[in-house]
N, C-alpha and C positions, 0 to 999 in steps of 0.2 A: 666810722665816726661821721663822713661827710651826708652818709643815707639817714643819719637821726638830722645833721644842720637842715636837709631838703625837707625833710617830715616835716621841722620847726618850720623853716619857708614858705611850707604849703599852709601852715595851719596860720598864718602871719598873711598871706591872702585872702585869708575866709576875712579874719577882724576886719581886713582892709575893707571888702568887700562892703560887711557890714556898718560899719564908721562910715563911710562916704559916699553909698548910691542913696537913691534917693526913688528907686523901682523896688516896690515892696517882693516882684521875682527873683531879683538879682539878690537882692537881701536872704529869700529863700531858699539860693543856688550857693549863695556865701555862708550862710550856716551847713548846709549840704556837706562844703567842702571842708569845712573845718572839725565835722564829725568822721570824716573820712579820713582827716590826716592824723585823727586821733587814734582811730582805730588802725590807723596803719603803726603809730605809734607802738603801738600795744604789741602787735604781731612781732615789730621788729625789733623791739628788747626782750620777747620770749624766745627769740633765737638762741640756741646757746652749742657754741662751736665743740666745746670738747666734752660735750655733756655722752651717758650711755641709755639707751632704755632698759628699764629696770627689767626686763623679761631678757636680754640676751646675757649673754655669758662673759663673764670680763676677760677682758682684752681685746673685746670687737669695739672699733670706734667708730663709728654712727653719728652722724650729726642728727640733733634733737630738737624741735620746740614744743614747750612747753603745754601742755593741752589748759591747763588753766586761762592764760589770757585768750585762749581759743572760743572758749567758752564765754568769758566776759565779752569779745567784740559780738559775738553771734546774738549775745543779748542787745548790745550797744546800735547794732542794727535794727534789730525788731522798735526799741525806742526808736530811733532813727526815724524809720518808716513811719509809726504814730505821729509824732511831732510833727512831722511834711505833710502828710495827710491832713492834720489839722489846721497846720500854717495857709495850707494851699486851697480849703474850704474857707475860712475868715476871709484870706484876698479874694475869692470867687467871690463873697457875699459884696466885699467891702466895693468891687468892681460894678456890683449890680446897682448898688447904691448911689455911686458919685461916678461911674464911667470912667475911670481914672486910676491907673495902679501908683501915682507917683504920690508921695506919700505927704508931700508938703503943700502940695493941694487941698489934699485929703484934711491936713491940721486947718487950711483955712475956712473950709465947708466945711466943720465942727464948728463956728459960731465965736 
């Protein structure tokens, strides 16, 4: 139970992260992290203690996870990777532009 409150913890870092810098990187490192404790999420409720693989023979007990949410994070990363990619091209431009990653600068050179 304490390994899901730390998951929540970490994903309650990201929002912080994102709610109150004011570095459109750190902003980028704070969504980062709140996709990652997401997908840690996932892995760590696919755990399942007294589960059996369907391929051995009853009475052998195996601990088991789920290949399903296996497959959702592996997708949840490929998104991942997109999005950052994309985040991290706009800030390159927005950088070129105003020389400035902070972002409430950024609002006052907008006019």
């Amino acid at each position: 139970m304490i390994i899901y409150l730390l998951c929540f913890v970490l994903f309650l870092v990201g929002i912080y992260g994102v709610i109150t810098k004011r570095d459109l990187v750190k902003i980028i490192l704070s969504l980062a992290i709140m996709g990652y404790s997401a997908n840690l999420f996932l892995i760590l409720f696919a755990y399942k203690k007294s589960a059996l693989y369907p391929i051995l023979e009853k009475g052998v007990d195996v601990p088991m996870v789920d290949p399903l949410p296996q497959a959702l994070v592996l997708t949840s990363i490929v998104i991942e990777l997109g999005t950052t990619a994309l985040l991290v091209s706009l800030v390159a431009k927005l950088f070129q532009k105003y020389r400035t990653f902070d972002i409430t600068k950024i609002r006052r050179l907008l006019g």
